[in-house]
MIMIKOL-666183 format. One record per atom (N, C-alpha, C): residue in one letter; atom name; x, y, z. Coordinates in steps of 0.001 Angstrom, whole numbers, m for minus. Example, Ala and Ser with C-alpha at 12.3 -4.5 7.8 and 13.67 -1.06 7.14 Angstrom:
BEGIN
R   aa   at        xx        yy        zz
R    A    N     13190     m5690      7800
R    A   CA     12300     m4500      7800
R    A    C     13200     m3300      7800
R    S    N     12850     m2250      7080
R    S   CA     13670     m1060      7140
R    S    C     12900        30      7870
***
This chain:
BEGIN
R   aa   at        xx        yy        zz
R    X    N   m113766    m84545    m77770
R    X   CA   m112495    m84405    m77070
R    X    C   m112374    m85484    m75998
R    X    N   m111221    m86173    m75927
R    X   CA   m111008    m87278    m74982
R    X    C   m110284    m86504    m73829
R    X    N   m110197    m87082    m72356
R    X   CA   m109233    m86566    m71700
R    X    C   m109143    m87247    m70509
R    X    N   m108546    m86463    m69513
R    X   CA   m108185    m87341    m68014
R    X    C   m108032    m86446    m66781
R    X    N   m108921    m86979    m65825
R    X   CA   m108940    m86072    m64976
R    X    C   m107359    m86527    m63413
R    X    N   m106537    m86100    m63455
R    X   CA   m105615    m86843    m62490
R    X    C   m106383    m86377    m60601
R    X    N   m106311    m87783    m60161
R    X   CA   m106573    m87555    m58990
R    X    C   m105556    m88060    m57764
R    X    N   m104978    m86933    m57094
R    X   CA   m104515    m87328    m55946
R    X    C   m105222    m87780    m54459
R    X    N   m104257    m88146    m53688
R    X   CA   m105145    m87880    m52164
R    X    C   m104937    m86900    m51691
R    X    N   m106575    m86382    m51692
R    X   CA   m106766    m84847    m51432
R    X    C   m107451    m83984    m52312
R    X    N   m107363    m84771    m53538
R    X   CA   m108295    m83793    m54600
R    X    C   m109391    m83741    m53977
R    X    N   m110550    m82448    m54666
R    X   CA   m111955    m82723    m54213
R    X    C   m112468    m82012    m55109
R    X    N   m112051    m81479    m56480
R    X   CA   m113043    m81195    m57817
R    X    C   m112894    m82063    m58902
R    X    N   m111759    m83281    m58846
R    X   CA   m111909    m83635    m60114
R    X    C   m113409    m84215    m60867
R    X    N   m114673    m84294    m59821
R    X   CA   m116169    m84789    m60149
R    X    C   m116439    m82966    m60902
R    X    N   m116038    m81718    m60219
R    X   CA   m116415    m81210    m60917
R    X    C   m115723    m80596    m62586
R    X    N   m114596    m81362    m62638
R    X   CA   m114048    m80810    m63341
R    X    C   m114287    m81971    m64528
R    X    N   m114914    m83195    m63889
R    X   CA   m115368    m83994    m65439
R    X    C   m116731    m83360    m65965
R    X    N   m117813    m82983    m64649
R    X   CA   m118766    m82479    m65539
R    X    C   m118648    m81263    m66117
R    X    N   m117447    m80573    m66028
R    X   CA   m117440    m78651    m66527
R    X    C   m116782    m79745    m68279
R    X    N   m116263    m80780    m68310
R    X   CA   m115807    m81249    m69719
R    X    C   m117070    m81814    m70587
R    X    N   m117910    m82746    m69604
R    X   CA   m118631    m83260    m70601
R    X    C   m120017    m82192    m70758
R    X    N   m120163    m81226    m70347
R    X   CA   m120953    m80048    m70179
R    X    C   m120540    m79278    m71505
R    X    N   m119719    m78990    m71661
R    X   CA   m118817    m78292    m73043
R    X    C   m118538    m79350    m74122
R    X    N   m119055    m80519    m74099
R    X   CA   m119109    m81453    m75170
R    X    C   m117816    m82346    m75099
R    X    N   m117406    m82687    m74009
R    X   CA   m116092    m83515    m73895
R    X    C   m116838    m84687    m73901
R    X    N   m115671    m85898    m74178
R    X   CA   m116594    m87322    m73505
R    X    C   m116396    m87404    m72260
R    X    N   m116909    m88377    m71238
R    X   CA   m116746    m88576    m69945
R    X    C   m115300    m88963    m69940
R    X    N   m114493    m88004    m69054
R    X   CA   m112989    m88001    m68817
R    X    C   m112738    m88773    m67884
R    X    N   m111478    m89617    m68165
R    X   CA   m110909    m90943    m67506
R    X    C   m110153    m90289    m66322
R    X    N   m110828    m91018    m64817
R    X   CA   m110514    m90245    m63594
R    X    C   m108832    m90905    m63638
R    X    N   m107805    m90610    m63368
R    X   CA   m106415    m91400    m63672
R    X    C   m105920    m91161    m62171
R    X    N   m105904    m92180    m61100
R    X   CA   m104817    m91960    m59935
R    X    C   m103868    m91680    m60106
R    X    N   m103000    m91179    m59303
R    X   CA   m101519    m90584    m59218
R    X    C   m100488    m91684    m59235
R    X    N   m100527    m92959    m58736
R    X   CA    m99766    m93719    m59003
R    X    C    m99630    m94453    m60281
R    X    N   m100555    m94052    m61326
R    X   CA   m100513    m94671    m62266
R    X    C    m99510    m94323    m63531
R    X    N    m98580    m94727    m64269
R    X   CA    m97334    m94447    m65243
R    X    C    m97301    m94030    m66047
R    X    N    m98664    m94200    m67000
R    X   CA    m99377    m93696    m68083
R    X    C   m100403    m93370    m68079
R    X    N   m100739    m92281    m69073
R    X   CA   m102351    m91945    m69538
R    X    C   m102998    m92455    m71072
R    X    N   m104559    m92947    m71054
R    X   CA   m105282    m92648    m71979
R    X    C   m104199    m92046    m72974
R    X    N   m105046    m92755    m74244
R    X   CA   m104716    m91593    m75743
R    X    C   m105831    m90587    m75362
R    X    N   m105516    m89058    m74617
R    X   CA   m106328    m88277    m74636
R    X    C   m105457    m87012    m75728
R    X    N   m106328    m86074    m75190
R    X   CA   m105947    m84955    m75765
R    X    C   m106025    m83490    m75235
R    X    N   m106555    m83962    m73614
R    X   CA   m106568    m83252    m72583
R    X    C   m106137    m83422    m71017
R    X    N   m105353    m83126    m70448
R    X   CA   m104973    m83622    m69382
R    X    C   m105590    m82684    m67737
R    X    N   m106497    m82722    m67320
R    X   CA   m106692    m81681    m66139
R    X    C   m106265    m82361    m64860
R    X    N   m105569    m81429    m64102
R    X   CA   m105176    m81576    m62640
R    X    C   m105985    m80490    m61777
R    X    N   m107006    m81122    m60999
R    X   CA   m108086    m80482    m60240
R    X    C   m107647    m79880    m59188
R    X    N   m107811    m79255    m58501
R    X   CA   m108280    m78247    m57576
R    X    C   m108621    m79699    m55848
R    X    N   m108060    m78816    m54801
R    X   CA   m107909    m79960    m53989
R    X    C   m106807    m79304    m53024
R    X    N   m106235    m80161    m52019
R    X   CA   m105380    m80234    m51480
R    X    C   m104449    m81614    m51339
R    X    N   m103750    m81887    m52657
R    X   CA   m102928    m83152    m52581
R    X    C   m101993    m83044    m52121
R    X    N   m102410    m84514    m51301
R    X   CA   m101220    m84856    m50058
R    X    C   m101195    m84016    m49106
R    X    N   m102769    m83524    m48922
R    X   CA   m102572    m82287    m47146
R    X    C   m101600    m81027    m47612
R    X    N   m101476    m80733    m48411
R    X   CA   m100258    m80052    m49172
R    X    C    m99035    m79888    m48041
R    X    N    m99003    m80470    m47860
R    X   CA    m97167    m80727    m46884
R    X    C    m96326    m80665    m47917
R    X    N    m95156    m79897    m46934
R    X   CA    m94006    m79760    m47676
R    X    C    m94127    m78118    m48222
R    X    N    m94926    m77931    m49372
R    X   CA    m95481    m76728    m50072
R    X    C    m96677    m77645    m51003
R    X    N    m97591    m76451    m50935
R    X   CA    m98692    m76624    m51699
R    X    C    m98345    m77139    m53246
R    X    N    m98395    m78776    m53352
R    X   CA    m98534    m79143    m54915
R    X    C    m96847    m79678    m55194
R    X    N    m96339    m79800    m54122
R    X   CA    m95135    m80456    m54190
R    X    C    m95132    m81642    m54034
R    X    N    m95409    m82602    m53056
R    X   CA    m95548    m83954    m52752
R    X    C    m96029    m84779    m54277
R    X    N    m97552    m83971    m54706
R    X   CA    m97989    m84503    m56031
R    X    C    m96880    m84069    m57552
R    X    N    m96319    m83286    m57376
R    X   CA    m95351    m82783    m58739
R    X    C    m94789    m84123    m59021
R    X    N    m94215    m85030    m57567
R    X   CA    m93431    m85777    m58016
R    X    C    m94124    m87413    m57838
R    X    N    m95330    m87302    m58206
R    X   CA    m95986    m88235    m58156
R    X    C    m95783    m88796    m59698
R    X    N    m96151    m90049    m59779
R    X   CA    m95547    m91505    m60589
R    X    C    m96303    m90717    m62368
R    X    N    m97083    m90190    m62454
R    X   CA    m97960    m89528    m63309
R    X    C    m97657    m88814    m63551
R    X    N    m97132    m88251    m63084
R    X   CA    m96642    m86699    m63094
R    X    C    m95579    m86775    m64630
R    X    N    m95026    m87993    m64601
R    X   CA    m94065    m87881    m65474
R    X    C    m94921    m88298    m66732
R    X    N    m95766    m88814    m66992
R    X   CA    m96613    m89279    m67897
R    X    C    m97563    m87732    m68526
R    X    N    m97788    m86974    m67397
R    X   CA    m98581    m85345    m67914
R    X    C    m98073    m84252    m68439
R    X    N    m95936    m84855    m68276
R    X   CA    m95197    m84250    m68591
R    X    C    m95025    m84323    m70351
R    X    N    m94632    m85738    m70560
R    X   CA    m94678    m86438    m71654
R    X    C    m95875    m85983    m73046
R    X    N    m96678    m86343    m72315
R    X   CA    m98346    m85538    m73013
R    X    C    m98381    m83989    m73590
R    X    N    m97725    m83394    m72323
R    X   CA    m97499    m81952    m72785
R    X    C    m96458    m81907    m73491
R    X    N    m95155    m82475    m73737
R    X   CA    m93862    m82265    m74483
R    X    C    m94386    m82584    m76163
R    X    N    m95292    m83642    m76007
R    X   CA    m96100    m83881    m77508
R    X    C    m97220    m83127    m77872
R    X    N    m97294    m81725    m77023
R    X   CA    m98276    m80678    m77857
R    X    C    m99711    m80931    m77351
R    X    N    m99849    m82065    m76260
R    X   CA   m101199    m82464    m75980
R    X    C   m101674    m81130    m74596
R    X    N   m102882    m80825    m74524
R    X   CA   m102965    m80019    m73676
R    X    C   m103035    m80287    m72202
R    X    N   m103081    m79670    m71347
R    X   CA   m102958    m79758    m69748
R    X    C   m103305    m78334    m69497
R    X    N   m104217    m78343    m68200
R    X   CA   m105235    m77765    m67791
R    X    C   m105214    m77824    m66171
R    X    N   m104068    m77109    m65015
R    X   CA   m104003    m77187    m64317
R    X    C   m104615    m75984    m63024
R    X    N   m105883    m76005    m62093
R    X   CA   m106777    m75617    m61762
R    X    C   m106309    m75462    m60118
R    X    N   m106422    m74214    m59715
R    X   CA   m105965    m74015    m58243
R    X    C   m104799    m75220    m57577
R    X    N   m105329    m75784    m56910
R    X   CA   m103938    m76578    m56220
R    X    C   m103278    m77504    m57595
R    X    N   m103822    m77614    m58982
R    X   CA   m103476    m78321    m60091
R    X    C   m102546    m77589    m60532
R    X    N   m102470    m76166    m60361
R    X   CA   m101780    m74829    m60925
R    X    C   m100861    m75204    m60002
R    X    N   m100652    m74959    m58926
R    X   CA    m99598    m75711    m57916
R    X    C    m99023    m76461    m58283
R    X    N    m99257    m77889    m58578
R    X   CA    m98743    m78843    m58974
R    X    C    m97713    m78601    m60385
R    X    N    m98426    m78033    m61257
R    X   CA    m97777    m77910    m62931
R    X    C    m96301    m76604    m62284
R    X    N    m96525    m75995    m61215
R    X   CA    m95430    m74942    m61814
R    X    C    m94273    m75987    m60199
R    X    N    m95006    m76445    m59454
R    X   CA    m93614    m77434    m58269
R    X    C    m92571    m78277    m59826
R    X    N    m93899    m78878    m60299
R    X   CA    m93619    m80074    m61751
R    X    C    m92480    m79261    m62913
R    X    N    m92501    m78170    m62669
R    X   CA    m91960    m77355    m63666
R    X    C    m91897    m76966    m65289
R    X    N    m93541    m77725    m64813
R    X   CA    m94204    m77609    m66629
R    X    C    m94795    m76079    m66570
R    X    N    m94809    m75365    m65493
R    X   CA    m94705    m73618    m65792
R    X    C    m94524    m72976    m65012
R    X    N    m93669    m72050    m65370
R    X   CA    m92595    m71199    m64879
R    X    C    m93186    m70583    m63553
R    X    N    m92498    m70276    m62268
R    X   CA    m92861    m69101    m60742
R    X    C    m93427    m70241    m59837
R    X    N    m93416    m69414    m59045
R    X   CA    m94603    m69882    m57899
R    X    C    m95756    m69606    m57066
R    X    N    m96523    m70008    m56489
R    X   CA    m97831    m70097    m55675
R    X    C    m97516    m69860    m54240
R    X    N    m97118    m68896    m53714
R    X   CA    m96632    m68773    m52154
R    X    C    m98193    m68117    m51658
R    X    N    m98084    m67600    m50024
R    X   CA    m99060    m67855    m49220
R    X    C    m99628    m66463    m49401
R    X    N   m101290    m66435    m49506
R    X   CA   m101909    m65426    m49985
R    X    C   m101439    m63884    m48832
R    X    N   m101543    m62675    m49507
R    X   CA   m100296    m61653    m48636
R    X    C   m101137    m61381    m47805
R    X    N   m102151    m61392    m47257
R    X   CA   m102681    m61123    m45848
R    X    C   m102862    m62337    m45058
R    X    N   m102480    m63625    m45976
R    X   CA   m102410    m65035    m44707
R    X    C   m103702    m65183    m44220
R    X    N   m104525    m64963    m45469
R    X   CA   m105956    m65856    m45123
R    X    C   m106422    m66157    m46492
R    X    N   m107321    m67297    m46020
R    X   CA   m107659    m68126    m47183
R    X    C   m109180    m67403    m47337
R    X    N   m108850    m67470    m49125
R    X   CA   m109696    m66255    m49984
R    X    C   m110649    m67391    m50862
R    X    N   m111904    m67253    m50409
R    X   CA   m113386    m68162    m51115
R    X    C   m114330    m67358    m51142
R    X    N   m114527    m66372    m52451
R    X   CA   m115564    m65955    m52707
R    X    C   m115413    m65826    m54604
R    X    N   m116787    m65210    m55127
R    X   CA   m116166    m65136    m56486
R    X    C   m115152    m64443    m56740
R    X    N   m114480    m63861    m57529
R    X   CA   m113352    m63232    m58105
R    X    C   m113771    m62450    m59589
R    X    N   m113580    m61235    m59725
R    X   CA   m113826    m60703    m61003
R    X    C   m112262    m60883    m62396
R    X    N   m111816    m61655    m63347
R    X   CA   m110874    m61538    m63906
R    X    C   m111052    m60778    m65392
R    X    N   m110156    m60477    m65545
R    X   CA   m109695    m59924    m67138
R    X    C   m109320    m60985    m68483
R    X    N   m109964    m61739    m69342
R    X   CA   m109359    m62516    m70373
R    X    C   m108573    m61514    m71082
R    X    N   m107142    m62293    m70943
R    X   CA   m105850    m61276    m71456
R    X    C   m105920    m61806    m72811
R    X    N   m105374    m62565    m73619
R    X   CA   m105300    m63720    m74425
R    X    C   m106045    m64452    m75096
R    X    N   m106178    m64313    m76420
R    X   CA   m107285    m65239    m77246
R    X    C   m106069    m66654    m77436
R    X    N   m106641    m67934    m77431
R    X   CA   m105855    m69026    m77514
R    X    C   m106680    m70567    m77144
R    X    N   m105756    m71398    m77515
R    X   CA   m106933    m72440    m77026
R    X    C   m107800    m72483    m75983
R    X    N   m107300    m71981    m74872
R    X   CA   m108130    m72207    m73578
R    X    C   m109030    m71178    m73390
R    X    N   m108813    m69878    m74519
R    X   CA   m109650    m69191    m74658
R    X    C   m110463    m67863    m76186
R    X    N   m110769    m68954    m76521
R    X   CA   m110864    m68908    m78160
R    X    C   m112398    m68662    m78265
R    X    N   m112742    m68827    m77214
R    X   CA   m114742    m68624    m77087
R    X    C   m115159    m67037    m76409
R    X    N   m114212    m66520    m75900
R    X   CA   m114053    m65237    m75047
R    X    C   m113515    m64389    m76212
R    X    N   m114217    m62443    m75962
R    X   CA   m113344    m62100    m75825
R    X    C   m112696    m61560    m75811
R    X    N   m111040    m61421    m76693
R    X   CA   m110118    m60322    m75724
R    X    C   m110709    m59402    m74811
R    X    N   m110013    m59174    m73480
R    X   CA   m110197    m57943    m73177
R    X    C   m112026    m58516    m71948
R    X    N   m112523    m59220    m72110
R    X   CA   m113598    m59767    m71622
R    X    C   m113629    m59536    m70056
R    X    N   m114654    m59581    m69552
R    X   CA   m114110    m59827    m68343
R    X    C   m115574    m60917    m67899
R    X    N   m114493    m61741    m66667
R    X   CA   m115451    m62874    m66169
R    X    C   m115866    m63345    m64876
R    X    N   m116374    m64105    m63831
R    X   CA   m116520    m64120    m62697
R    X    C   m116656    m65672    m62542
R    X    N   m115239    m66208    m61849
R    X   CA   m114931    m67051    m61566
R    X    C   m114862    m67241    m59758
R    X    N   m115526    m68622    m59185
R    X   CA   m115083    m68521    m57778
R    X    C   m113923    m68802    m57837
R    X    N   m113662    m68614    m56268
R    X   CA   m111827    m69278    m55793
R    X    C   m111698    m69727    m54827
R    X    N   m110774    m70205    m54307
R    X   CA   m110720    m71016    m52867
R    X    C   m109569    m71382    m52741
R    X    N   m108713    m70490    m52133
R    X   CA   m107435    m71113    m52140
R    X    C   m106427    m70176    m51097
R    X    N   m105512    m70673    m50053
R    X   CA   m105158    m70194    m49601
R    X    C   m102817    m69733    m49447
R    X    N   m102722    m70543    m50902
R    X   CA   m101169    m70126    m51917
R    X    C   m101570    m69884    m53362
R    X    N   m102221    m68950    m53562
R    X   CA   m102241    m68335    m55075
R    X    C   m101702    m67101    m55090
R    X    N   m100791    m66401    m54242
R    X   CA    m99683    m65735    m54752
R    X    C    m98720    m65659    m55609
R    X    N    m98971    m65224    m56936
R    X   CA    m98474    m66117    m58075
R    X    C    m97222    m64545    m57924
R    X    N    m95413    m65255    m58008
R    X   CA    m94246    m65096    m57685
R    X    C    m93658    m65263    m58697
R    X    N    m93118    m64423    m59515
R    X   CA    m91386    m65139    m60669
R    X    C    m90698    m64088    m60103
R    X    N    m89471    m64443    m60713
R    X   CA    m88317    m63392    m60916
R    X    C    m88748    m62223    m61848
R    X    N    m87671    m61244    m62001
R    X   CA    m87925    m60169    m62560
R    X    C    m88173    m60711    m64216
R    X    N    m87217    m61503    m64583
R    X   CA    m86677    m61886    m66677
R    X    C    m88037    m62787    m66905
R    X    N    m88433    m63543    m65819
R    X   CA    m89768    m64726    m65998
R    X    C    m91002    m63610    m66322
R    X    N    m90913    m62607    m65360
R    X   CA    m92080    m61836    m65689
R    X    C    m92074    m61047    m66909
R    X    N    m91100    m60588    m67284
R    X   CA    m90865    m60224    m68221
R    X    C    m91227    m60720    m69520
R    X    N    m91331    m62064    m69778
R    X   CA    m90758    m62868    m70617
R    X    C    m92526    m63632    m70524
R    X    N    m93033    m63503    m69510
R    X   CA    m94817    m63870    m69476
R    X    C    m95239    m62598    m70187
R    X    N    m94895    m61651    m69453
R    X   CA    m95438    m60240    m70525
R    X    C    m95011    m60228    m71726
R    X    N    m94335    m60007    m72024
R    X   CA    m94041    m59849    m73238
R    X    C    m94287    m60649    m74207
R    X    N    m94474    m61698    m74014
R    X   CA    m94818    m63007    m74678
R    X    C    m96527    m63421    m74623
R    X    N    m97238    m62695    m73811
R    X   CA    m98656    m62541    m74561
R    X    C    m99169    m63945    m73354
R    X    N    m98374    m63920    m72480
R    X   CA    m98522    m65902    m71662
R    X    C    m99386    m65775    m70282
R    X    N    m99660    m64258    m69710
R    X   CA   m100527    m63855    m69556
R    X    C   m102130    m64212    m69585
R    X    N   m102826    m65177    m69273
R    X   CA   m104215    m65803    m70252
R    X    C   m105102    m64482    m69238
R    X    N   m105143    m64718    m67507
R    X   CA   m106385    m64606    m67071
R    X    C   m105311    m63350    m66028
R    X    N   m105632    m62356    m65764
R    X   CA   m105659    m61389    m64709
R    X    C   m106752    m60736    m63864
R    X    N   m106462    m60981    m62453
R    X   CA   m107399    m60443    m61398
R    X    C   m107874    m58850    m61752
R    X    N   m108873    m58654    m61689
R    X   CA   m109546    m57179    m61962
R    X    C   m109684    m56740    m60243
R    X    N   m109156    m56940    m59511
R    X   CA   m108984    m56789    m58092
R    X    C   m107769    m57265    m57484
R    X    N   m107501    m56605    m56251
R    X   CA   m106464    m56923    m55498
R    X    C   m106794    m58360    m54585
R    X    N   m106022    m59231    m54966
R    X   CA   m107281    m60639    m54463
R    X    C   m106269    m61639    m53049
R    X    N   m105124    m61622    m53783
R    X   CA   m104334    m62521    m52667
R    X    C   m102514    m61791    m52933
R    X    N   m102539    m60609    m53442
R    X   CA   m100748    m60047    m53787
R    X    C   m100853    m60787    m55111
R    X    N   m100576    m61600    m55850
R    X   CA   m100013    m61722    m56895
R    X    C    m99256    m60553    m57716
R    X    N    m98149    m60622    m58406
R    X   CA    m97431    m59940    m58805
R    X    C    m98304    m59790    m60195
R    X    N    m98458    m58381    m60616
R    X   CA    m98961    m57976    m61674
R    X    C   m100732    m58544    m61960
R    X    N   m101190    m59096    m60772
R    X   CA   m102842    m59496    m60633
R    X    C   m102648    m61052    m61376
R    X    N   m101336    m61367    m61574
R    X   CA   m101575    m62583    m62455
R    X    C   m102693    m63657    m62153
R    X    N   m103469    m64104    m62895
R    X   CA   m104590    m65413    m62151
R    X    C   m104272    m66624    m62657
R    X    N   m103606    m66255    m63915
R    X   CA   m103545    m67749    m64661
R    X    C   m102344    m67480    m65956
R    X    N   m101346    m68269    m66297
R    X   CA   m100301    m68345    m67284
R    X    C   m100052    m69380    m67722
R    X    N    m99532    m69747    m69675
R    X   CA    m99373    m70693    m69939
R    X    C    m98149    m70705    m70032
R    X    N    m97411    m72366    m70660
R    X   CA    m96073    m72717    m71134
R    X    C    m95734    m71479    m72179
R    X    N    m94559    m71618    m72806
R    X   CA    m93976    m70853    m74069
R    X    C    m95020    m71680    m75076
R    X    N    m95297    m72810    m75245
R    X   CA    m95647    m73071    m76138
R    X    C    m97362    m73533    m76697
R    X    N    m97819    m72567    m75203
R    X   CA    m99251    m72239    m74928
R    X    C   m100205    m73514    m74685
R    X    N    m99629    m74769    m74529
R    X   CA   m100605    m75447    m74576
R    X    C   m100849    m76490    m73170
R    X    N   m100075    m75868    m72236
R    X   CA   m100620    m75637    m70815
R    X    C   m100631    m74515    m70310
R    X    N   m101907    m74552    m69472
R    X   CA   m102769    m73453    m68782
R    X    C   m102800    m74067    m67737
R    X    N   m101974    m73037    m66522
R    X   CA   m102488    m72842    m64966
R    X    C   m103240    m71829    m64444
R    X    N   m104265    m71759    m63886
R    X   CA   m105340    m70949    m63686
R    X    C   m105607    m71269    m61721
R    X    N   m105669    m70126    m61080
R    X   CA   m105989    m70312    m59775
R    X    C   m107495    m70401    m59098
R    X    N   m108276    m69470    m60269
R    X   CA   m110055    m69384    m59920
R    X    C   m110114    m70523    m60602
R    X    N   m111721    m71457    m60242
R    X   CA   m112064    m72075    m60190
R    X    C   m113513    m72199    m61803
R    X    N   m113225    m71734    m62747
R    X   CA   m114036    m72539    m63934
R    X    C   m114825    m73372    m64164
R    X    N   m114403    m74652    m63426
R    X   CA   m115392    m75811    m63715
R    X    C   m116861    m75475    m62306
R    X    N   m116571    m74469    m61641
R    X   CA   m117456    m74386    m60794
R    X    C   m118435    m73070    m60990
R    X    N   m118239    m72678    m62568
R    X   CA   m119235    m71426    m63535
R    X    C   m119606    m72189    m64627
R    X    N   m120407    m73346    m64537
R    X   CA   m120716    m74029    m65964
R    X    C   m122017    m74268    m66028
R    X    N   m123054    m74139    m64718
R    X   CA   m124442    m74145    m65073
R    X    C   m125503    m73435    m64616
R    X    N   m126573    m73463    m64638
R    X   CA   m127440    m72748    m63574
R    X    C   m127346    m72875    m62260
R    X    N   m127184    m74027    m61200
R    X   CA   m127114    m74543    m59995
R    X    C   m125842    m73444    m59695
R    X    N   m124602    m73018    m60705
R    X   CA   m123738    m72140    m60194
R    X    C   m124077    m70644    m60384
R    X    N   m123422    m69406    m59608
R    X   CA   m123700    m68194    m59516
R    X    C   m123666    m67891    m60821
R    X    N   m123133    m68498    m62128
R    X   CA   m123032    m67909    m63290
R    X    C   m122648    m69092    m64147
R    X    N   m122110    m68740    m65825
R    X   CA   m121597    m69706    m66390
R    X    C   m120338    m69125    m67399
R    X    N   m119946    m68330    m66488
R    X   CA   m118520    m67961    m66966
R    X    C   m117655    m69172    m67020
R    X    N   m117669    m69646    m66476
R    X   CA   m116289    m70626    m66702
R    X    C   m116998    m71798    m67806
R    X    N   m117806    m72282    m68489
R    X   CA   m118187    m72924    m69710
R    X    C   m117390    m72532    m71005
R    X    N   m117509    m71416    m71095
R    X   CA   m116645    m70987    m72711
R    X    C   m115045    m71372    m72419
R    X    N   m114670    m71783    m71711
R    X   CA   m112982    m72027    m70985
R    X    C   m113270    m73417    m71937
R    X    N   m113788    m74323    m71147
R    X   CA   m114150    m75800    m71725
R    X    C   m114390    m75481    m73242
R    X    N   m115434    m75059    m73359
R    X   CA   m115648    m75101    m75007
R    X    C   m114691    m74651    m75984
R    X    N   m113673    m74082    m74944
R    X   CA   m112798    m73940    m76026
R    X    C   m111953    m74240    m76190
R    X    N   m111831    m75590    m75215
R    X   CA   m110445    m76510    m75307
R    X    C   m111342    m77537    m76515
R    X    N   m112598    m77969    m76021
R    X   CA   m113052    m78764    m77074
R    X    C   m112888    m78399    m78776
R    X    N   m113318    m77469    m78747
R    X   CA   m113151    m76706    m80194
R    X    C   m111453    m76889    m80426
R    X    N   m110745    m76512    m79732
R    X   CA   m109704    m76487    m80007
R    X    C   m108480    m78130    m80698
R    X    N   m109512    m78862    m79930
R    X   CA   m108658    m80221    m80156
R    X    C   m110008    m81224    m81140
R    X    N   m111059    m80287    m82043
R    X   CA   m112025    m80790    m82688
R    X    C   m111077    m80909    m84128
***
C-alpha cells in the first residue's frame, strides 16, 4: 500500500502515523506539506493528529483550507482512501469531506487517557476486527464533541456510517460517536488515537488491525 502522510504547522503524529503504516505492511508514506497542490499516486491519504495552525479560528479550520486540502479532496472523489485522526478528523469534517462537527469537549477539559470503543462496522478501515469488538485506543484531544443535526444523525445511523463508538461517556458526543465515514465509506474520521496502539512500547496493539486493514483493503 502506497500513501501520504499530510503535515501541517502544528502536526505532531504524522512520525507516528507513518510507523502505525509501515508496521501493518504499508511502504514508508510520503510526509506531503500543506502547501503543496498535489499528492503521490497513493492509495491512502492520512491527516494526523496535532494542532494545525494553533487551531485558531476553530479546531481544523485554518488547515481545511489549506492548498492540499483540495488535492485530498480530489483523491477521495476518485474512491482513494483518507484516514483522518483527532485534529485530522477536524480537518476532513471543517473540509467537508464528512458530515457534523468537533465542538469543545462538554466539561471544557482536555481528555488524555486511554478510551474503551465499540467496532460498529465491518469495512475497509475495519475488516481485521470484529463486529461488535471492542478496543482500547488513547486520546488527546480537547474538541471531539462530535455534533450533527437531527436528518445527519439519522442518516449516519441508519446508514451503518457509524465505524467506532465510545463504550463510555468520554467528552458529550452525541450518541458516543468516536469515529464516522463518507456515504461512500472510503473516508474515515476517528478522534482516538490508533497509530499510538501498534506495538509493545504502547499500552496495547489495538490500533494495528485498523492499519492492516486499510492495507488488505487496497492489496
Amino acid at each position: 500500500m502506497r500513501s501520504a502522510v499530510i503535515v501541517f504547522p502544528g502536526s505532531n503524529r504524522e512520525h507516528d502515523a507513518a510507523r502505525a503504516i509501515t508496521l501493518a505492511g504499508g511502504e514508508a508514506p510520503h510526509l506531503v506539506w500543506h502547501t503543496e497542490t498535489s499528492l503521490p499516486d497513493v492509495d491512502l491519504v492520512m491527516v494526523p493528529g496535532g494542532f494545525a495552525h494553533g487551531d485558531y479560528l476553530r479546531a481544523g479550520a485554518i488547515a481545511a483550507r489549506s492548498p492540499v486540502m483540495r488535492a485530498v479532496a480530489d483523491h477521495a472523489a476518485r474512491g482513494g482512501y483518507v484516514l483522518g485522526v483527532c485534529n485530522g478528523f477536524q480537518v476532513l469534517t471543517e473540509a467537508r469531506l464528512l458530515p457534523g462537527a468537533l465542538m469543545r469537549n462538554a466539561r471544557l477539559t482536555f481528555v488524555c487517557r486511554p478510551v474503551r470503543l465499540a467496532v460498529e462496522q465491518s469495512g475497509p478501515f475495519t475488516g481485521t476486527y470484529e463486529t461488535g469488538a471492542e478496543v482500547t485506543f488513547p486520546t488527546a484531544h480537547h474538541d471531539g464533541n462530535y455534533r450533527a443535526d437531527e436528518e445527519t444523525l439519522k442518516r449516519l445511523e441508519g446508514e451503518g456510517r457509524v465505524i467506532f463508538r465510545y463504550r463510555e461517556d468520554l467528552n458529550g458526543s452525541i450518541n458516543d460517536i468516536a469515529g464516522i465515514t463518507n456515504e461512500r465509506g472510503n473516508v474515515l474520521g476517528l478522534m482516538p488515537h490508533p497509530e499510538n496502539a501498534v506495538e509493545a512500547i504502547h499500552t496495547n496493539r489495538d490500533g494495528l488491525p485498523l492499519f492492516q486493514s486499510i492495507v488488505a483493503a487496497c492489496a
